[in-house]
mmCIF file of the N, C-alpha and C atoms, coordinates in Angstrom:
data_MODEL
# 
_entry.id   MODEL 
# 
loop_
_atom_site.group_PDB 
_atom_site.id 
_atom_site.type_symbol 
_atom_site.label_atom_id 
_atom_site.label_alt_id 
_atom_site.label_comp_id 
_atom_site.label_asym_id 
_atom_site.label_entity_id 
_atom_site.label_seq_id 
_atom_site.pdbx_PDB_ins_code 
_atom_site.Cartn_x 
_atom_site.Cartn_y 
_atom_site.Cartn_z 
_atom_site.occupancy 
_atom_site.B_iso_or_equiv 
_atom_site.pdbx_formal_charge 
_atom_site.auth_seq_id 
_atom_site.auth_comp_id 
_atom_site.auth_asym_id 
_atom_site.auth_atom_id 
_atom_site.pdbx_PDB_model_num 
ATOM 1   N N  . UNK A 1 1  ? -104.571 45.433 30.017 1.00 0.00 ? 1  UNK A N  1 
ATOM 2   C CA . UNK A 1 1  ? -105.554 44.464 30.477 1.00 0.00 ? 1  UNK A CA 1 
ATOM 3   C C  . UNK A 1 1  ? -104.909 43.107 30.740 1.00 0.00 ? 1  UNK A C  1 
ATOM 4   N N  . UNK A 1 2  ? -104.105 42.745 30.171 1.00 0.00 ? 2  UNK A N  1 
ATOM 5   C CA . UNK A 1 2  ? -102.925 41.619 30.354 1.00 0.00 ? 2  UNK A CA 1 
ATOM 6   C C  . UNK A 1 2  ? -102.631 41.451 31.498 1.00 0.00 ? 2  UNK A C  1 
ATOM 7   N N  . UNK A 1 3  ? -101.809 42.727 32.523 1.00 0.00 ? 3  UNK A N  1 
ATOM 8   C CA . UNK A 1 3  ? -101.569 42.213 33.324 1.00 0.00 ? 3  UNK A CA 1 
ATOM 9   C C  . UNK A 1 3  ? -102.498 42.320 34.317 1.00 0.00 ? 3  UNK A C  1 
ATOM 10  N N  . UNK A 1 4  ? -103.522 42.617 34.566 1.00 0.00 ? 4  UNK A N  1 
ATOM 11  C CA . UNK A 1 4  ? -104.674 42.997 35.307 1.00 0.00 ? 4  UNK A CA 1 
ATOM 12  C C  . UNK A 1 4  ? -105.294 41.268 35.104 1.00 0.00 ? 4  UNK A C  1 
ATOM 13  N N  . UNK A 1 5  ? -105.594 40.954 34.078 1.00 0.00 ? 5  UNK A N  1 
ATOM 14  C CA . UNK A 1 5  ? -106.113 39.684 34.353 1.00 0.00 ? 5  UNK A CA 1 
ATOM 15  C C  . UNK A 1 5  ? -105.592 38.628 34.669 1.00 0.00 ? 5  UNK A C  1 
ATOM 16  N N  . UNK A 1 6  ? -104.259 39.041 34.692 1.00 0.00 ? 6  UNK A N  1 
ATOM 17  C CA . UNK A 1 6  ? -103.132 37.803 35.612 1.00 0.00 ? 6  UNK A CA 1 
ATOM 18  C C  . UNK A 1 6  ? -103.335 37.751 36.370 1.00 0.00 ? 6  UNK A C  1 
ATOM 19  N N  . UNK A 1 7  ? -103.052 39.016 36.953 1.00 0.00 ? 7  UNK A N  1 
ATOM 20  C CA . UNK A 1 7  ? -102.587 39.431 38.694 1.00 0.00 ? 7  UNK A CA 1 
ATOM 21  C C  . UNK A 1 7  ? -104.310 38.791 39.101 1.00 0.00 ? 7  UNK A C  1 
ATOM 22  N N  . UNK A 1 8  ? -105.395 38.979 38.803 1.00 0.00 ? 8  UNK A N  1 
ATOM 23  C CA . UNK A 1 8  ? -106.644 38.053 39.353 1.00 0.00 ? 8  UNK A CA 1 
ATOM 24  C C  . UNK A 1 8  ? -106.899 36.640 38.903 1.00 0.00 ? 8  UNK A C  1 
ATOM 25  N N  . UNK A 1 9  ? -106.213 36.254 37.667 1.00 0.00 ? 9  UNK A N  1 
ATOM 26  C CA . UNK A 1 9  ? -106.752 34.908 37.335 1.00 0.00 ? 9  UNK A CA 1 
ATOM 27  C C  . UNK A 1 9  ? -105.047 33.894 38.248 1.00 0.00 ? 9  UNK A C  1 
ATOM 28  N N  . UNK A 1 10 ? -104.240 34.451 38.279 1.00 0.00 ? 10 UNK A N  1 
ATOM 29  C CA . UNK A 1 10 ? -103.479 33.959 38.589 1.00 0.00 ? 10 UNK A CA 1 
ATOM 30  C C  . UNK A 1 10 ? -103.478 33.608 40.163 1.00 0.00 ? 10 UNK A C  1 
ATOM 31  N N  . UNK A 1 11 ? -103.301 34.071 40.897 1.00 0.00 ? 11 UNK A N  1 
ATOM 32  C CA . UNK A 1 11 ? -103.503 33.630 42.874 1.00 0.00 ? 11 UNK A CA 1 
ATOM 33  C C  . UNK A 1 11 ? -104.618 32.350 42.805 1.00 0.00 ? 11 UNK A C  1 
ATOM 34  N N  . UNK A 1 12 ? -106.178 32.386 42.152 1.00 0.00 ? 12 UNK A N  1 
ATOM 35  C CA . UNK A 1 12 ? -106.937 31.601 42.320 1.00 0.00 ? 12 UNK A CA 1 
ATOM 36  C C  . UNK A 1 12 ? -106.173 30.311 41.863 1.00 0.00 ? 12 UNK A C  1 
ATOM 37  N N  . UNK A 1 13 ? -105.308 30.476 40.545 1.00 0.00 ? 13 UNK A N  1 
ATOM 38  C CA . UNK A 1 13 ? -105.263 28.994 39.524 1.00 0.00 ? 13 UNK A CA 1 
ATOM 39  C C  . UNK A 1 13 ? -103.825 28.434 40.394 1.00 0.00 ? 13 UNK A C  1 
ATOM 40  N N  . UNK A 1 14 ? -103.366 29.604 40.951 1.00 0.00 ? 14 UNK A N  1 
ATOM 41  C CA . UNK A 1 14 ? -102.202 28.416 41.778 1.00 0.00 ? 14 UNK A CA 1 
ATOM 42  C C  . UNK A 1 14 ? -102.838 27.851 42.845 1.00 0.00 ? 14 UNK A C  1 
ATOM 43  N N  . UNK A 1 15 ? -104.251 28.629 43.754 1.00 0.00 ? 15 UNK A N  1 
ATOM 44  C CA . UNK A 1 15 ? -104.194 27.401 44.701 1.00 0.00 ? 15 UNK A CA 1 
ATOM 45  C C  . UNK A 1 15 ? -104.871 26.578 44.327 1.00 0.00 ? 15 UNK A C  1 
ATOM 46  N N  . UNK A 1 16 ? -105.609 26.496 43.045 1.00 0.00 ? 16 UNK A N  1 
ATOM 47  C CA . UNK A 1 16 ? -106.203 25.244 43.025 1.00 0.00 ? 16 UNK A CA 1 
ATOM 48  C C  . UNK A 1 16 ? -105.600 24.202 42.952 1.00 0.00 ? 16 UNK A C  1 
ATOM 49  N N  . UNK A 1 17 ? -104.413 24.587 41.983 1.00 0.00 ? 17 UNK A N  1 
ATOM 50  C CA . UNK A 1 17 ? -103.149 23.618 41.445 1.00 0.00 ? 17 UNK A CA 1 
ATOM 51  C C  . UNK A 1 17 ? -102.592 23.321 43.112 1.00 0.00 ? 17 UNK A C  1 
ATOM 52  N N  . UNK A 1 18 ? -101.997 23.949 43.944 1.00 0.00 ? 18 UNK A N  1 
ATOM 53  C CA . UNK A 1 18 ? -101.731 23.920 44.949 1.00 0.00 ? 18 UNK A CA 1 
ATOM 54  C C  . UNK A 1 18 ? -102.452 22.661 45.986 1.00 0.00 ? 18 UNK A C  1 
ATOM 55  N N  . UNK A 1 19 ? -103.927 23.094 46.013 1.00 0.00 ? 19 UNK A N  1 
ATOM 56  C CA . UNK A 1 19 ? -104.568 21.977 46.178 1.00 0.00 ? 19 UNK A CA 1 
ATOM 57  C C  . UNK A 1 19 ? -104.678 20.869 46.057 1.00 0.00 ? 19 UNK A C  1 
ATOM 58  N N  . UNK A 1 20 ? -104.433 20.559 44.293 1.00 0.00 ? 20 UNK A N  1 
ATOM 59  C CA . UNK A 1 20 ? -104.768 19.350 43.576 1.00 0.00 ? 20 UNK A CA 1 
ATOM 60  C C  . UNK A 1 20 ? -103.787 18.801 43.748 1.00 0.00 ? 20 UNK A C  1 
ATOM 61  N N  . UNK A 1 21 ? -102.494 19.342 43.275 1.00 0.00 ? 21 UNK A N  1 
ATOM 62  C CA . UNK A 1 21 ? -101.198 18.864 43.071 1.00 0.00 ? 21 UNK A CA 1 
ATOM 63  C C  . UNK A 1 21 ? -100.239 18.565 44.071 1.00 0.00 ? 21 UNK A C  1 
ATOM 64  N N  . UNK A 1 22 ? -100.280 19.906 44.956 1.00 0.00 ? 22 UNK A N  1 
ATOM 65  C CA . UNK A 1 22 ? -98.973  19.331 45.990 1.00 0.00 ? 22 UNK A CA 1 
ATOM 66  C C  . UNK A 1 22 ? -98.435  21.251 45.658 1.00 0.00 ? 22 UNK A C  1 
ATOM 67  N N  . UNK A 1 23 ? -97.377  20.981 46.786 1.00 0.00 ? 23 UNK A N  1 
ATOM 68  C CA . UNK A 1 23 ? -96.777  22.899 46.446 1.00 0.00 ? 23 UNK A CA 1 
ATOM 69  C C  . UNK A 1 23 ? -96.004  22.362 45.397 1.00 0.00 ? 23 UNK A C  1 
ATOM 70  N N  . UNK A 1 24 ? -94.824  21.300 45.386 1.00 0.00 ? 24 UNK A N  1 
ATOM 71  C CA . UNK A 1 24 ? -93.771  21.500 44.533 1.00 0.00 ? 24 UNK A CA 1 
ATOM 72  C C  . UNK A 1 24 ? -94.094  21.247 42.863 1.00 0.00 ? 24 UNK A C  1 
ATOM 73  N N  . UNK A 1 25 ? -95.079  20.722 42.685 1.00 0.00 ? 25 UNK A N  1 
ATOM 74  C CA . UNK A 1 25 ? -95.526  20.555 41.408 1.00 0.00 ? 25 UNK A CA 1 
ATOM 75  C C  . UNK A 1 25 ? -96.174  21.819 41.094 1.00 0.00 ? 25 UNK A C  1 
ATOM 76  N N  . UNK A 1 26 ? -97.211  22.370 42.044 1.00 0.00 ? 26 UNK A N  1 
ATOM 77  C CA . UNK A 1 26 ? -97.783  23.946 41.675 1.00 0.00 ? 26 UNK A CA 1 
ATOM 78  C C  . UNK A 1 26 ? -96.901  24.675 41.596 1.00 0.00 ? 26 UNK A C  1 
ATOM 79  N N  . UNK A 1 27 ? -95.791  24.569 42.415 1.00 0.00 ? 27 UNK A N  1 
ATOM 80  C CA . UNK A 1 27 ? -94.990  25.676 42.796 1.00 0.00 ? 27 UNK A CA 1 
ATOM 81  C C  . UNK A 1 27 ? -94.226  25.697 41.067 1.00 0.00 ? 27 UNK A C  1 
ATOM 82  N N  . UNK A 1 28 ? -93.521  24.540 40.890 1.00 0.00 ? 28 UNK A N  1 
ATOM 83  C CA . UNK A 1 28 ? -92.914  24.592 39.341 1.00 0.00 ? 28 UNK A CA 1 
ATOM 84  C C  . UNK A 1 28 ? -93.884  24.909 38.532 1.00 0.00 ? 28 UNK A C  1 
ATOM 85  N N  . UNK A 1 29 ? -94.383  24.649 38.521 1.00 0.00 ? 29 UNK A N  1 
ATOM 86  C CA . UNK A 1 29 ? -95.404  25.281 36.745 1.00 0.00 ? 29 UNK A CA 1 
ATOM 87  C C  . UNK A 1 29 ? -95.862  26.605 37.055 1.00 0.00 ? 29 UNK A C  1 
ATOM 88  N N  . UNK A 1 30 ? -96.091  27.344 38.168 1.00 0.00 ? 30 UNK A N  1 
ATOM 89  C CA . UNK A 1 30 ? -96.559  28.456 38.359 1.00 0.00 ? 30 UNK A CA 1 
ATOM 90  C C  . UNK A 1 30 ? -95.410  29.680 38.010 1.00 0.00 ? 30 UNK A C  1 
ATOM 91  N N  . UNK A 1 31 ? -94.449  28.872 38.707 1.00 0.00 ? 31 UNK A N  1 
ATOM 92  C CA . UNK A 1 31 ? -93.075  30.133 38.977 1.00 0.00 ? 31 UNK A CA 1 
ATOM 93  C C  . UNK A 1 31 ? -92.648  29.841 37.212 1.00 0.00 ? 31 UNK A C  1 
ATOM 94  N N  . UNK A 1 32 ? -92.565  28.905 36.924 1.00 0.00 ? 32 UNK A N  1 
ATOM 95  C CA . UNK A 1 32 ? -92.009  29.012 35.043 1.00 0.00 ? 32 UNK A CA 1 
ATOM 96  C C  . UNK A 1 32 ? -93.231  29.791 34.366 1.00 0.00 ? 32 UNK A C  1 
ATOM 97  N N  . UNK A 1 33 ? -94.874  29.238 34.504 1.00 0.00 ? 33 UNK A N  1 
ATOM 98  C CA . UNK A 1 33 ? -95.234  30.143 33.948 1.00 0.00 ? 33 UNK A CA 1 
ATOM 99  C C  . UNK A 1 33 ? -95.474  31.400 34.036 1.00 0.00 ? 33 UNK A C  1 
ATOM 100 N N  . UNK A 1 34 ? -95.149  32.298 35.209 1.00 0.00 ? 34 UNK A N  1 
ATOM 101 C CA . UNK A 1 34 ? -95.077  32.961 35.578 1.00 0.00 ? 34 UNK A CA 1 
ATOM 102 C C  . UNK A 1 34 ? -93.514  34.261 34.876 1.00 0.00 ? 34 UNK A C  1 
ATOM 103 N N  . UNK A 1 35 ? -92.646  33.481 34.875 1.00 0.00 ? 35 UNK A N  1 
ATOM 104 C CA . UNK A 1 35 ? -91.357  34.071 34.119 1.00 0.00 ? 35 UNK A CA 1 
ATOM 105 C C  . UNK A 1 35 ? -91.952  33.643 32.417 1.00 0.00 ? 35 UNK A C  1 
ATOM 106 N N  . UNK A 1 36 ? -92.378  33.136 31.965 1.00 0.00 ? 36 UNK A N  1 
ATOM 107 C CA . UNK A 1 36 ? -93.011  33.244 30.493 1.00 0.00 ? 36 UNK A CA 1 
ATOM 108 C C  . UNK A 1 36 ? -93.571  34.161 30.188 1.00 0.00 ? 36 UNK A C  1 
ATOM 109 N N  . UNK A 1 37 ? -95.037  34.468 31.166 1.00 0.00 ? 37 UNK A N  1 
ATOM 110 C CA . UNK A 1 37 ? -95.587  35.735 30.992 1.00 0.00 ? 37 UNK A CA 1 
ATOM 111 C C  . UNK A 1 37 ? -94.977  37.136 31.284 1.00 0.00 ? 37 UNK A C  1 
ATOM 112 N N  . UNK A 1 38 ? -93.970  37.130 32.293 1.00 0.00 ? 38 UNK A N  1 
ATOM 113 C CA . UNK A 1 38 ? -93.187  38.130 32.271 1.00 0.00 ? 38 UNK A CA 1 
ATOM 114 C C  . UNK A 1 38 ? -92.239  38.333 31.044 1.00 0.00 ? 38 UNK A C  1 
ATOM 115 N N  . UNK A 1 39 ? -91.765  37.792 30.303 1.00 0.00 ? 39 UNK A N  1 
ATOM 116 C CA . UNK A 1 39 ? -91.441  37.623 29.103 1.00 0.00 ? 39 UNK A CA 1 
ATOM 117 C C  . UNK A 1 39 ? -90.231  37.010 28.750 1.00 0.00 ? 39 UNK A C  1 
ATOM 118 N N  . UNK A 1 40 ? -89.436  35.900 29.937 1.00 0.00 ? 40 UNK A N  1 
ATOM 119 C CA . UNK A 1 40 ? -88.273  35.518 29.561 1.00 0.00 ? 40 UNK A CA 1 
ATOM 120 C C  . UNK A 1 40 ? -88.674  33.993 29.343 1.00 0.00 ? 40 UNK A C  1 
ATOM 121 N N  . UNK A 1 41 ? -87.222  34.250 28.130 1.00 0.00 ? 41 UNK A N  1 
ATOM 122 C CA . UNK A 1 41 ? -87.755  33.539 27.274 1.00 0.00 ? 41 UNK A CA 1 
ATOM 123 C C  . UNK A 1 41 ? -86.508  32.040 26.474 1.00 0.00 ? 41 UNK A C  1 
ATOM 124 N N  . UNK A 1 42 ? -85.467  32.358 28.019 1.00 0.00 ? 42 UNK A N  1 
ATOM 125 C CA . UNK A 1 42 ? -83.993  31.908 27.760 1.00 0.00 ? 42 UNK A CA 1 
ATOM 126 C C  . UNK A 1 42 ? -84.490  30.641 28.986 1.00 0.00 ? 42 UNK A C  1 
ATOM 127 N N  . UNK A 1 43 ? -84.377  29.405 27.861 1.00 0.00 ? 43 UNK A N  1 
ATOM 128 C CA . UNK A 1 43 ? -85.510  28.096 28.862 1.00 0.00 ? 43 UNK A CA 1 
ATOM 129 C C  . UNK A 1 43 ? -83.936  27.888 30.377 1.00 0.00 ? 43 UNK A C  1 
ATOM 130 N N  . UNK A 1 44 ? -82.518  27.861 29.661 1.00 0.00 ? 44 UNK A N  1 
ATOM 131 C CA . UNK A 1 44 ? -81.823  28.027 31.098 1.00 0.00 ? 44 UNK A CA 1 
ATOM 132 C C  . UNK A 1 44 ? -82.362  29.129 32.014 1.00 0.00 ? 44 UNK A C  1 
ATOM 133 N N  . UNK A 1 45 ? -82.229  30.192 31.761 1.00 0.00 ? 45 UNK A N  1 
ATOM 134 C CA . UNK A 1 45 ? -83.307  31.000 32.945 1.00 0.00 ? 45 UNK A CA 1 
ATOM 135 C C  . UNK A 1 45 ? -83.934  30.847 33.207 1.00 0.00 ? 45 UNK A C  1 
ATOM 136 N N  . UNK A 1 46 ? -85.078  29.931 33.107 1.00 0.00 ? 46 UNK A N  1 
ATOM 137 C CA . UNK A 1 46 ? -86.377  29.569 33.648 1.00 0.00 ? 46 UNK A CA 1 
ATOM 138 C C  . UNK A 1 46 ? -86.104  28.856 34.471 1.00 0.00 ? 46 UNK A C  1 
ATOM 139 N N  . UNK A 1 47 ? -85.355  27.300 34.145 1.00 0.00 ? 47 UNK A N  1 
ATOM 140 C CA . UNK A 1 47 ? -85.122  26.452 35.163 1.00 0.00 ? 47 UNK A CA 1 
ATOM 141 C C  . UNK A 1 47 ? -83.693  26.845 36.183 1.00 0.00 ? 47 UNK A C  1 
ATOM 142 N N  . UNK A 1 48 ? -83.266  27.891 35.903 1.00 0.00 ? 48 UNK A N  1 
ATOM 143 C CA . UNK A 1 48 ? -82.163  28.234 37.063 1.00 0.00 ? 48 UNK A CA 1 
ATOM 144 C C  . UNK A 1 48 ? -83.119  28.833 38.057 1.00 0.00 ? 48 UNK A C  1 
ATOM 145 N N  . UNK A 1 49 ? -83.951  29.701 37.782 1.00 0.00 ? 49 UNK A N  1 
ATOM 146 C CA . UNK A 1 49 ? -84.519  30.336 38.623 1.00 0.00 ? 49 UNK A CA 1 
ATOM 147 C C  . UNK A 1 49 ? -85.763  29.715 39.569 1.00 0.00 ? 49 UNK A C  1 
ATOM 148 N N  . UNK A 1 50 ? -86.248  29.094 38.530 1.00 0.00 ? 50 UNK A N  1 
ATOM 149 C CA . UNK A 1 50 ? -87.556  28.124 39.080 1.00 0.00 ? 50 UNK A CA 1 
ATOM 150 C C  . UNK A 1 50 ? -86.568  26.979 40.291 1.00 0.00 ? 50 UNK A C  1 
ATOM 151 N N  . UNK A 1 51 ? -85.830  26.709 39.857 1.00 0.00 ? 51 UNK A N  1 
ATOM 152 C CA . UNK A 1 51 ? -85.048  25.582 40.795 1.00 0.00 ? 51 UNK A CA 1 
ATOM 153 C C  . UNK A 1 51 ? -84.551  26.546 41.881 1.00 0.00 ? 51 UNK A C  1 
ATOM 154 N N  . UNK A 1 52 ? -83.503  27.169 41.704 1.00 0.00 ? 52 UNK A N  1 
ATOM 155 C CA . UNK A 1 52 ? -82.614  27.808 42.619 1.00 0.00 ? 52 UNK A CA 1 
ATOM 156 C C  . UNK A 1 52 ? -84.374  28.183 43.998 1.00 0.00 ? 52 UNK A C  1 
ATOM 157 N N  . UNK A 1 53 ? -85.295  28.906 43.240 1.00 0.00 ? 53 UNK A N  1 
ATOM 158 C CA . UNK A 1 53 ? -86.106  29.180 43.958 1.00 0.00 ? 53 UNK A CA 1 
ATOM 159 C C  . UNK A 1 53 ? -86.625  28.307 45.033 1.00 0.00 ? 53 UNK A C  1 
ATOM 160 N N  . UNK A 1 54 ? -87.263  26.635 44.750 1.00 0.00 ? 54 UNK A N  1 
ATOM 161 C CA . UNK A 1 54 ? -87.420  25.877 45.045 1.00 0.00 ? 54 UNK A CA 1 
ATOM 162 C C  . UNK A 1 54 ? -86.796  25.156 45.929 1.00 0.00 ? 54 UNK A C  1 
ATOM 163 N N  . UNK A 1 55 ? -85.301  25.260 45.551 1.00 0.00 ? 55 UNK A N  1 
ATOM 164 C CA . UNK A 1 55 ? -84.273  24.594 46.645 1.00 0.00 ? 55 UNK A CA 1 
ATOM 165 C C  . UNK A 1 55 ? -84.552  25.341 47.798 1.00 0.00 ? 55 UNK A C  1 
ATOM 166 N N  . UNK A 1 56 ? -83.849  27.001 47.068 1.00 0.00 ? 56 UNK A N  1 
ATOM 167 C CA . UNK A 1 56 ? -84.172  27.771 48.506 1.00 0.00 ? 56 UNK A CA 1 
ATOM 168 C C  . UNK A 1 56 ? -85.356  27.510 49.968 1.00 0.00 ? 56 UNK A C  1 
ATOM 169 N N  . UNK A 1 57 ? -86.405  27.262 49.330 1.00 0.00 ? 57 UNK A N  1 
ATOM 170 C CA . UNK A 1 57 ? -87.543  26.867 49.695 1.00 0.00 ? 57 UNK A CA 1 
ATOM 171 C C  . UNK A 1 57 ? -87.681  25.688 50.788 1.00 0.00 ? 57 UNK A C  1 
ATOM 172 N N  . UNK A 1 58 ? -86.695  24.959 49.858 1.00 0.00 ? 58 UNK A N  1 
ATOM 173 C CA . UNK A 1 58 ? -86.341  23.225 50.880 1.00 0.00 ? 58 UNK A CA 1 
ATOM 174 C C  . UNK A 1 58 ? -85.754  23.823 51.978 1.00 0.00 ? 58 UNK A C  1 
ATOM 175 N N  . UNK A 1 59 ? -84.480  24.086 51.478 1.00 0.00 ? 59 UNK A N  1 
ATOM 176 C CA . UNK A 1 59 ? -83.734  24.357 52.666 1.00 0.00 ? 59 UNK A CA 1 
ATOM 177 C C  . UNK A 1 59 ? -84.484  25.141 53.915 1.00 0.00 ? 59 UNK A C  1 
ATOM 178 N N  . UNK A 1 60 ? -85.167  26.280 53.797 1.00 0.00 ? 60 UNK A N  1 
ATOM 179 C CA . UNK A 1 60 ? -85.553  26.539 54.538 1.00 0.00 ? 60 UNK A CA 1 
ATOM 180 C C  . UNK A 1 60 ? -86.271  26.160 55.375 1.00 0.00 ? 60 UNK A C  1 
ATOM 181 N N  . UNK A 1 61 ? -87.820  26.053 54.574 1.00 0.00 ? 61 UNK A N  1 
ATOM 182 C CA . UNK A 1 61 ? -88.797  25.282 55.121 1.00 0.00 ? 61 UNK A CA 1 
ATOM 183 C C  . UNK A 1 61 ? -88.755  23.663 55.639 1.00 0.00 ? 61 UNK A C  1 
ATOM 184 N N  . UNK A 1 62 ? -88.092  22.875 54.738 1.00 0.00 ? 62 UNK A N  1 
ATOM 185 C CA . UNK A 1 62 ? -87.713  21.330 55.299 1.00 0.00 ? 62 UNK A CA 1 
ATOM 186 C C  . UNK A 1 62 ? -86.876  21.284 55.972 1.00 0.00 ? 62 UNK A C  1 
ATOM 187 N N  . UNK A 1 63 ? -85.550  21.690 55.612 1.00 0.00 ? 63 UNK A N  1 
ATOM 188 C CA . UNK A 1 63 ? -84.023  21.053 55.904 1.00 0.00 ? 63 UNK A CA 1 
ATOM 189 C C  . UNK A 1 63 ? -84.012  21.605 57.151 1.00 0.00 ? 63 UNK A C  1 
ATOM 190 N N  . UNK A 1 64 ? -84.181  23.333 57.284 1.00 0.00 ? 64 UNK A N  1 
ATOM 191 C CA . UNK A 1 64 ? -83.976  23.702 58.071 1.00 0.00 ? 64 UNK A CA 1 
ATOM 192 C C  . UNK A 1 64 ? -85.333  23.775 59.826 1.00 0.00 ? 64 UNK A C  1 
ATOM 193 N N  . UNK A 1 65 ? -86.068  24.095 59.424 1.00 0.00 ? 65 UNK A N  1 
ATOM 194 C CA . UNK A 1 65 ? -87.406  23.983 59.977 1.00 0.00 ? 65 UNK A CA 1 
ATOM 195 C C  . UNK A 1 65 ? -88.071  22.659 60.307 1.00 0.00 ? 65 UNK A C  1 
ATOM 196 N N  . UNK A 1 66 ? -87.917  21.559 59.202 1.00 0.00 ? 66 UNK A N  1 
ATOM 197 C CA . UNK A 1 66 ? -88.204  20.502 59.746 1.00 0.00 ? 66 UNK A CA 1 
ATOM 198 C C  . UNK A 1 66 ? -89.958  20.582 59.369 1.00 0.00 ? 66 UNK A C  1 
ATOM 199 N N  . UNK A 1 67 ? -90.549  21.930 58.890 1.00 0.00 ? 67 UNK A N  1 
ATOM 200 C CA . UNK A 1 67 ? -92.108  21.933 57.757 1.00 0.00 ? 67 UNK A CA 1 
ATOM 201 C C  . UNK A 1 67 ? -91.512  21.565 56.415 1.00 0.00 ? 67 UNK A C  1 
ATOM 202 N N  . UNK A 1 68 ? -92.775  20.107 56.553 1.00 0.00 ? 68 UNK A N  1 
ATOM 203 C CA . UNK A 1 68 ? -93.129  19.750 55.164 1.00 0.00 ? 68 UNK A CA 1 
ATOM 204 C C  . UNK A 1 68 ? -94.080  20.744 54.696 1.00 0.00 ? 68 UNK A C  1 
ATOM 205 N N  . UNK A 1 69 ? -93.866  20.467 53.084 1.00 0.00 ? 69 UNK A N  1 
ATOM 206 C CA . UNK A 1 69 ? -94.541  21.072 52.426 1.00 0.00 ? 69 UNK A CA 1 
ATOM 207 C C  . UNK A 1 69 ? -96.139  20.457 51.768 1.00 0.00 ? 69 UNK A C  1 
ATOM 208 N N  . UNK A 1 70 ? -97.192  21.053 51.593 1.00 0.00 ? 70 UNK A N  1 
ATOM 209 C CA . UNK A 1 70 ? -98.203  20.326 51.330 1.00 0.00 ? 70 UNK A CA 1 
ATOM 210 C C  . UNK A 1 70 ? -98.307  19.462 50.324 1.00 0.00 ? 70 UNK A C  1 
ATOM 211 N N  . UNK A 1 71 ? -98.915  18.499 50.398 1.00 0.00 ? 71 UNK A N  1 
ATOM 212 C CA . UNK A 1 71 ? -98.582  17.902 49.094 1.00 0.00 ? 71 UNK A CA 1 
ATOM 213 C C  . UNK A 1 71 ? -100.632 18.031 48.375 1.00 0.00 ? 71 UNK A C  1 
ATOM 214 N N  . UNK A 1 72 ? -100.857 16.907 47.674 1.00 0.00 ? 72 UNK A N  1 
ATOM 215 C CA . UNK A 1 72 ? -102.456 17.467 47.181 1.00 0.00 ? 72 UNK A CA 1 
ATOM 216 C C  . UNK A 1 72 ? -103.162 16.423 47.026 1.00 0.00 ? 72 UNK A C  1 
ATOM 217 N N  . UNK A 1 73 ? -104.008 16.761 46.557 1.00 0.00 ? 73 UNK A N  1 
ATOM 218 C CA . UNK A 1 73 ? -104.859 15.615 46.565 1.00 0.00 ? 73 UNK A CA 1 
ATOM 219 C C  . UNK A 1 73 ? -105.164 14.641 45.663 1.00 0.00 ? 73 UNK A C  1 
ATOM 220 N N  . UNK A 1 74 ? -104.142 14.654 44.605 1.00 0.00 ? 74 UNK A N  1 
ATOM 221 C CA . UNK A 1 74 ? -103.489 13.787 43.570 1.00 0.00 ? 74 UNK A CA 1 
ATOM 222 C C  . UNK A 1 74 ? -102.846 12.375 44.383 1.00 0.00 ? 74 UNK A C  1 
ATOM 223 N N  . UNK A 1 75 ? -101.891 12.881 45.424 1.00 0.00 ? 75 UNK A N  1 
ATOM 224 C CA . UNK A 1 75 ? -100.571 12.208 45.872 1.00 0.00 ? 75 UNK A CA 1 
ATOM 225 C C  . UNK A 1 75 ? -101.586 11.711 47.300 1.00 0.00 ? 75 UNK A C  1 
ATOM 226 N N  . UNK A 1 76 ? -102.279 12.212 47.483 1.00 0.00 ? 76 UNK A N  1 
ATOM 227 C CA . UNK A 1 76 ? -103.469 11.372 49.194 1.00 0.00 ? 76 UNK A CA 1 
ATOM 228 C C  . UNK A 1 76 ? -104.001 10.622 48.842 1.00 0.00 ? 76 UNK A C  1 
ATOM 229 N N  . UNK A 1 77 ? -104.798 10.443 47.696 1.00 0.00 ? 77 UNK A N  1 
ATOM 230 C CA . UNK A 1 77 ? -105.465 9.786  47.175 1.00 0.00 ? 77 UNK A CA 1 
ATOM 231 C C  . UNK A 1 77 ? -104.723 8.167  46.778 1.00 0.00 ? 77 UNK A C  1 
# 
């Protein structure tokens, strides 16, 4: 039942965060908590992966593409 109520409570609570926050702030707390609940539990693995992920992300989408990323309605305001 664990992971059944992730896999549904989870998609909604990132976009809200997504929304509120901006991607890169949703995006970090989602992808760490996300490797928590999967069960790792080595805090350098979290932030190698959560970052490495994120950069990847830049590069692509910004650096390379030249799309910003959304930001929320924390940071418009």
């Amino acid at each position: 039942w664990h992971d059944i109520i992730i896999s549904y409570i989870g998609p909604p609570a990132y976009a809200l965060m997504l929304y509120v926050l901006g991607f890169w702030i949703a995006s970090t707390l989602c992808l760490a908590g996300l490797l928590l609940l999967l069960g790792e539990r080595r805090p350098l693995m979290i932030v190698s992966i959560t970052a490495g992920t994120l950069i990847a992300v830049y590069l692509m989408f910004e650096f390379s593409f030249g799309i910003r990323m959304p930001g929320g309605l924390l940071f418009n305001a």
